[in-house]
N, C-alpha and C positions, 0 to 999 in steps of 0.2 A: 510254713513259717519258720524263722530262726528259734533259736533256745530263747535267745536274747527278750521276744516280743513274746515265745511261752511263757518264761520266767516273769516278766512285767504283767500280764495279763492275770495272769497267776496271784501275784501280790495283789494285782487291785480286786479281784475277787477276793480273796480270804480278808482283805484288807475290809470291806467292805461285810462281810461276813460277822466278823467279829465284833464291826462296832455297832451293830443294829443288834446283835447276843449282850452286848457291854455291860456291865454293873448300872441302873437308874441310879443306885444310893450305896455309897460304903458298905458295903458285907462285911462279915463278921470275919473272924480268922485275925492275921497279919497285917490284912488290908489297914485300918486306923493308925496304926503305927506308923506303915509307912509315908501315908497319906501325912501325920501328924509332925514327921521329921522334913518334908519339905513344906509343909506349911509353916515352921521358924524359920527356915531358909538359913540353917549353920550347916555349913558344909563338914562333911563326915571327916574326920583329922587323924582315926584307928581304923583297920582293917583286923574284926576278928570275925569268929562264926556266925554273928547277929547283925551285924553291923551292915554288911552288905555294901560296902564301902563304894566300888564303881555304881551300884544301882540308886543308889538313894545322891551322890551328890551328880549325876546326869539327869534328874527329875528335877531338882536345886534350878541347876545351870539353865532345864529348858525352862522354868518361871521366872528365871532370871533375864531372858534374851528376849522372851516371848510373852504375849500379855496375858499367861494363861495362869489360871490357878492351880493350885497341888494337885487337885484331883484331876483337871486336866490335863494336865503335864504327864501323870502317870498313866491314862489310860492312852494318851496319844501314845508315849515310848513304848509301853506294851503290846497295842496292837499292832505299832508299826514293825518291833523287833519279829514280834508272831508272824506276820505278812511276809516278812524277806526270809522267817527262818525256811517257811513252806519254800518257797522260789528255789532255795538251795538247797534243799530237799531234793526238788526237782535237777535240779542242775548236777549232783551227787549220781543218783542215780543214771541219767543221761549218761557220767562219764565212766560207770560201771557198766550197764547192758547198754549203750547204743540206741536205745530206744525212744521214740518221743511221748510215744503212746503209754508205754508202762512206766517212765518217768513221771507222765502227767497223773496217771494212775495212782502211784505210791504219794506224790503230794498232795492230792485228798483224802489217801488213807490215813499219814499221819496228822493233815489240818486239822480233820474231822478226830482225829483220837482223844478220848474223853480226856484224860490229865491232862493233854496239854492245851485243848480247847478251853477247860474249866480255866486252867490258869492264864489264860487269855483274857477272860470275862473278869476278870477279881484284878485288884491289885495286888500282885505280888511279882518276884524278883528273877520268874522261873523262865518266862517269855525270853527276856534279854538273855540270861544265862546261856538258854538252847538255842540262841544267835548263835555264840561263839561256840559253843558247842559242834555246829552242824556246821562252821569253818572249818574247824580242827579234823572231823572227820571227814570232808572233802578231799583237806590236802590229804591225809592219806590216801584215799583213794586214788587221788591224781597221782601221788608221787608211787604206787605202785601199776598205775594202766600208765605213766608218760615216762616214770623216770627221770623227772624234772628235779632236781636237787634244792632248786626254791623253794618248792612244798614244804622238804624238809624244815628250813628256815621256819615259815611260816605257820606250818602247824607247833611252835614253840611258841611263837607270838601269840595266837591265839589262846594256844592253851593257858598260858600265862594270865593272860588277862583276865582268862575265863575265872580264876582263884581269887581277883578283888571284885569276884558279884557273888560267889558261893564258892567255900572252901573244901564244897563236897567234891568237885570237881578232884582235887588231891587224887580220888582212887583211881583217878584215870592216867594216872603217870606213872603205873605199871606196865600200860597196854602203849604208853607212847615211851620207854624207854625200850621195849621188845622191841617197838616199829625203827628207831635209831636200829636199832644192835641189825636188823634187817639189810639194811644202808650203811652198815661201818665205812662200806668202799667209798660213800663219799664223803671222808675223813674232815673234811674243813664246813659241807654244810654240818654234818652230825656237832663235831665241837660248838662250831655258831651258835646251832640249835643250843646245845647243854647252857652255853654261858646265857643265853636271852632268857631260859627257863628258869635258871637258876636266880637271874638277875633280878626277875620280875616278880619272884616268889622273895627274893631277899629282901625289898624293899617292901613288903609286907611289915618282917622283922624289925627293920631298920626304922620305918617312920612309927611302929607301936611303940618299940625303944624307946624314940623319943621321946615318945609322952607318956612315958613311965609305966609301960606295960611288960610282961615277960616274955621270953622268946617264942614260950606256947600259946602268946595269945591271938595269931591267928584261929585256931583250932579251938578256942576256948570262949564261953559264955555264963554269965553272971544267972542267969535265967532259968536253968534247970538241971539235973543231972542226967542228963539223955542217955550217956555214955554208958556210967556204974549201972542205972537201970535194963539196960540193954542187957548184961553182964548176968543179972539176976535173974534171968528169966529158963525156965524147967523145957524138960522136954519138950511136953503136951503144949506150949505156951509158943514154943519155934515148929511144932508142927502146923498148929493155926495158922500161925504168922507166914508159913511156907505155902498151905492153901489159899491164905487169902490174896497172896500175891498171884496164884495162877490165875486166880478170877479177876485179880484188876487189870493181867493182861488179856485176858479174854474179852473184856466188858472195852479194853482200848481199840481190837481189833478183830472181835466177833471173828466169822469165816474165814478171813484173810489170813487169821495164827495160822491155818495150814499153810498159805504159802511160806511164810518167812520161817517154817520147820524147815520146809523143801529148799527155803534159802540158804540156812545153817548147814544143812549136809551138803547140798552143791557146791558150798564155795568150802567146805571141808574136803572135797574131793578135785576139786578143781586151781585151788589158788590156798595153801594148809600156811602160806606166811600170814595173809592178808585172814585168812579166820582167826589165825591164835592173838594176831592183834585186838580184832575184836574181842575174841573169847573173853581176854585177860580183863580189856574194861568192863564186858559182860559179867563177867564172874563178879569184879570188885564192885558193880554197881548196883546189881540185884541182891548180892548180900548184905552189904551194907541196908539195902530200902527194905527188904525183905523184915528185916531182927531190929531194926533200930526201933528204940522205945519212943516213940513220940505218934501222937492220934494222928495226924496227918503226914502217915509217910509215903503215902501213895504218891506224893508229888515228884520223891528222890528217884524214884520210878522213871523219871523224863529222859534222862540221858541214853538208857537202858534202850526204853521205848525208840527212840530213835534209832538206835543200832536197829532193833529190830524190824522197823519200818523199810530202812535200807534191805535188811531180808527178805524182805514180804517182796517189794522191786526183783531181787534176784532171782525169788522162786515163783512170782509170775512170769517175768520174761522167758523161764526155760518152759514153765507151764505151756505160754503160748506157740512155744515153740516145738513142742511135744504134740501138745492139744488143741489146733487151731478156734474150735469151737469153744474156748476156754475164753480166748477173747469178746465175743459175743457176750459176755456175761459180763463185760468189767466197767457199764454203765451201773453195776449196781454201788458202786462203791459212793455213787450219790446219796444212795439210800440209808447211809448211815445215822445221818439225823433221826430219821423216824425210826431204828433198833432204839435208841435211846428214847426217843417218846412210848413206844409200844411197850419196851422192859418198864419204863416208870408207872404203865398204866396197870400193868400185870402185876408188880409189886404192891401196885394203889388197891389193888380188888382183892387181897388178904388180908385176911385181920392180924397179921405180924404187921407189915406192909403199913398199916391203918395205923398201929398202934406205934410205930417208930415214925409214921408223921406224925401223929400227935405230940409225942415226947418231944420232936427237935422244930415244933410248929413254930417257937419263938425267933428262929432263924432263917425258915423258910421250909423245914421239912422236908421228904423225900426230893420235891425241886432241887433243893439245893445239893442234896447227893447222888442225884440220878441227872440231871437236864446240864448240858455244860451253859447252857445260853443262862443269863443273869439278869436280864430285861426284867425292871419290876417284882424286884428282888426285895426283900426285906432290910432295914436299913440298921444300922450299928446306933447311929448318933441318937433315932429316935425313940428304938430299944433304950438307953440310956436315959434320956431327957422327961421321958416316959414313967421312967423308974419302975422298969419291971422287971420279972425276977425268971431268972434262967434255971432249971431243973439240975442243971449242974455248975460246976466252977468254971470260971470264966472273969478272973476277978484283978487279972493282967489287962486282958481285953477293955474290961469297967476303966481301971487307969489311964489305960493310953487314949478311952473313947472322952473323958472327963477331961483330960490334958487341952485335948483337940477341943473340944467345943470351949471350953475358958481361953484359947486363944483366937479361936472366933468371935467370940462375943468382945474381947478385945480389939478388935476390927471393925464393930458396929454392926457384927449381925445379929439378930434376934430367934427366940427357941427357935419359933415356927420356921425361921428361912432355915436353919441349920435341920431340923428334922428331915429336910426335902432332900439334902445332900449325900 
């Protein structure tokens, strides 16, 4: 079969994957808010750090066109962004190793990776994001296996856009002005490239201007001190923060981290432009997720993950190429779902385990930090409606969940329908 009918076949599986995982009822987290700003349907008019600006007014647009509601508009753009990111995943790799078989391989291993699975199932802004994300790392790729000067062009485009859905994206224009300075020879894409990156990122500035915001207010949010908190934190406090990151890469790619080691030094010895391009997003992207002060930072982790993913492809393909009977083994990459049921069942049989379900039962408990699937989830709205009382602060969440259902019932719905949502 072509790439073309792998890639299609491919979406409609993960496509189909992910919606029968899907959230029953708003989770807890981000999800309400976002849910909350396309149910008034005022389109986003700033682009800062919160705002989410392409993500929240393309949810807008599709209840706008489409007779769907907020929550469905968001989990359609979600899982469909999630399904094509897998595809090009697949399609990425194919134009690194040549392969169909380890291409097909690496896009189950990163479908199935638990951060980006979870944020497949929930509403949040991460799905879309690592669309453009996993364009932008294409054309590289292509523009170093084809030589194509397009690429060049085009991984600006992308990356650009990539900054009005998350502005964390920024750390990655270290690793794409290396990739230009790579390609100086081709003097008129490389400029094109600079002026569309630059352009796409200015009018960030330009339309916050307008509406009387500062020039830093891409970068800046009303909401917390992420930053200065970051700042304050001791040794012992970035050493944690340092192990705990090794286990949320381990927990995303179990066995497989061996390969994508094996990928990191192969393509260090094999292709040292095409690594240091990575490296540099690598470097700015695990650092950043690694120290940054906020509880859910394992998601910033995504961009990362996907370099790494692409690793894991490169250091299979020489595996199998080494090790024939290596292949034999790469039906297990199906088996990933059940590591994540087994590890939640082993965590469940401890009374650590026992007692942090209990603690976070109000939300769903180890389920909801262990299982990426969301199916029959615990609900936000009825948490709230409920009036019941969470073990910790959570008192942004309370607002934006109170917001949403007073504009529901503005609408004619009553508790009970809204508890079910």
């Amino acid at each position: 079969m072509s790439k073309k009918v792998y890639s299609i076949l491919l979406f409609l599986l993960f496509f189909l994957v992910y919606y029968i995982g899907s959230f029953s009822r708003i989770p807890f987290a981000d999800a309400v808010d976002f849910v909350l700003l396309a149910e008034k349907g005022q389109y986003m008019n700033t682009a800062t750090a919160t705002t989410h600006f392409l993500y929240t007014n393309t949810v807008i647009l599709l209840t706008d066109i489409t007779s769907l509601n907020a929550i469905e508009a968001s989990r359609l753009l979600i899982i469909f962004c999630a399904a094509v990111t897998v595809s090009i995943v697949y399609l990425t790799v194919k134009v690194l190793v040549k392969s169909d078989w380890v291409s097909i391989m690496t896009a189950f291993i990163f479908g199935f990776s638990f951060t980006f699975w979870k944020n497949t199932e929930i509403v949040e802004v991460y799905t879309y994001n690592t669309l453009w994300i996993s364009l932008f790392f294409f054309c590289i790729i292509k523009t170093f296996q084809s030589k194509e000067s397009k690429y060049v062009i085009l991984s600006a485009i992308f990356l650009g856009i990539s900054l009005w859905l998350h502005i964390q994206n920024v750390l990655l224009v270290p690793a794409f002005l290396l990739f230009l300075f790579y390609f100086k020879s081709e003097k008129k894409s490389v400029y094109i490239s600079l002026l569309i990156f630059a352009g796409l990122f200015g009018a960030m500035i330009i339309l916050n201007s307008i509406n009387g915001l500062p020039p830093n207010s891409p970068f800046s949010t009303d909401r917390g001190h992420w930053i200065e908190d970051t700042f304050k934190k001791g040794l012992i406090q970035c050493i944690q923060d340092l192990g705990k990151s090794v286990i949320y890469l381990l927990y995303n790619f179990n066995l497989f981290t061996i390969f994508g080691i094996i990928g990191i030094i192969s393509l260090y010895k094999t292709n040292k432009k095409m690594f240091y391009v990575f490296f540099a997003g690598s470097l700015c992207v695990y650092g950043f997720s690694t120290f940054y002060a906020v509880s859910d930072n394992y998601v910033f982790f995504i961009p990362f993950n996907l370099i790494f993913a692409l690793s894991i492809g490169y250091g299979i393909s020489l595996s199998f190429s080494k090790y024939p009977f290596i292949k034999k083994l790469s039906w297990t990459c199906l088996l990933i779902p059940a590591f994540y049921f087994l590890s939640f069942k082993m965590v469940m049989s401890t009374s650590k385990g026992q007692e942090f379900h209990d603690f976070k039962s109000y939300k769903g408990g180890l389920n909801y930090y262990m299982l990426p699937w969301m199916n029959n989830n615990v609900g936000i709205l009825e948490f709230i409606i409920d009036k019941k009382i969470a073990p910790e602060p959570m008192s942004w969440m309370i607002e934006s969940g109170e917001e949403y259902i007073k504009e529901l019932k503005s609408k004619g719905y009553t508790s009970e329908e809204i508890k079910k949502l």
